[in-house]
C-alpha atoms as one frame of an Amber mdcrd trajectory, in Angstrom:
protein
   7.147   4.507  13.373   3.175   5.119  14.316   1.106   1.653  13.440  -0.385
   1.943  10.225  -3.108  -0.849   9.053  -3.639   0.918   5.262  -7.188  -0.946
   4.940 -10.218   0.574   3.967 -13.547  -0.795   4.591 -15.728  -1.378   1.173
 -19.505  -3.125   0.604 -17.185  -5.282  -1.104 -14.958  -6.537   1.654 -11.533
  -4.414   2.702  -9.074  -3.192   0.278  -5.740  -2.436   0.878  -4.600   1.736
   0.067  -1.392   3.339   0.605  -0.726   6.970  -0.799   2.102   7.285  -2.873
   4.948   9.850  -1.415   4.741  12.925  -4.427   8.413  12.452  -5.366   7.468
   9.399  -6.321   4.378   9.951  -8.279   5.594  10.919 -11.512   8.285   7.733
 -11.857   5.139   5.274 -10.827   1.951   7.132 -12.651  -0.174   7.224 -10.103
  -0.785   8.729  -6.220  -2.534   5.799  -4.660  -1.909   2.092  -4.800  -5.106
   0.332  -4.135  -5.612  -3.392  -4.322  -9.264  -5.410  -2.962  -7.862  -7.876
  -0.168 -10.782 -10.372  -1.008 -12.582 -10.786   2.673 -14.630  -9.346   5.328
 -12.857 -10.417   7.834 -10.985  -7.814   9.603  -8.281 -10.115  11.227  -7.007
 -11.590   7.591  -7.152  -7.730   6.303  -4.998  -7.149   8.812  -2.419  -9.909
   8.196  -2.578  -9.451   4.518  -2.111  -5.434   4.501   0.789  -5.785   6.762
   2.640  -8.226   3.746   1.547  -6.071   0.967   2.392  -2.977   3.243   6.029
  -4.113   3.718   5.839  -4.976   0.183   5.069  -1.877  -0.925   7.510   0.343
   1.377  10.465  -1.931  -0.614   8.938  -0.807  -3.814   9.052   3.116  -2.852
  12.499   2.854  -1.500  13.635   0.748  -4.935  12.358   3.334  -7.043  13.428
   6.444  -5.364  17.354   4.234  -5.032  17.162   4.335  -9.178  15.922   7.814
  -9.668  19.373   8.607  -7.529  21.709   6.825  -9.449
């Protein structure tokens, strides 16, 4: 699987984004999760989109597993 690091860079600091696979969108209401990782540092974004990334992939597979069944 290619590295991903799902961080975007805001005036803000760097948020965390991940799309939202379309046969999934309907079931969660929406096509983008997006969540502000609260720092500038590029190191912690890293560390912290990585959790919430892995996170996130469990979420997608739990939801497509009930639409299945």
């Amino acid at each position: 699987m290619a590295h991903r690091d799902y961080l975007a860079k805001r005036n803000s600091g760097y948020h965390f984004r991940i799309r939202v696979p379309f046969r999934l969108q309907d079931a969660m209401g929406r096509k983008e999760v997006r969540r502000s990782l609260g720092t500038n540092s590029l190191i912690d974004a890293k560390v912290t989109a990585a959790k919430l990334a892995r996170v996130t992939l469990r979420v997608f597979e739990t939801v497509e597993l009930n639409m299945n069944s």
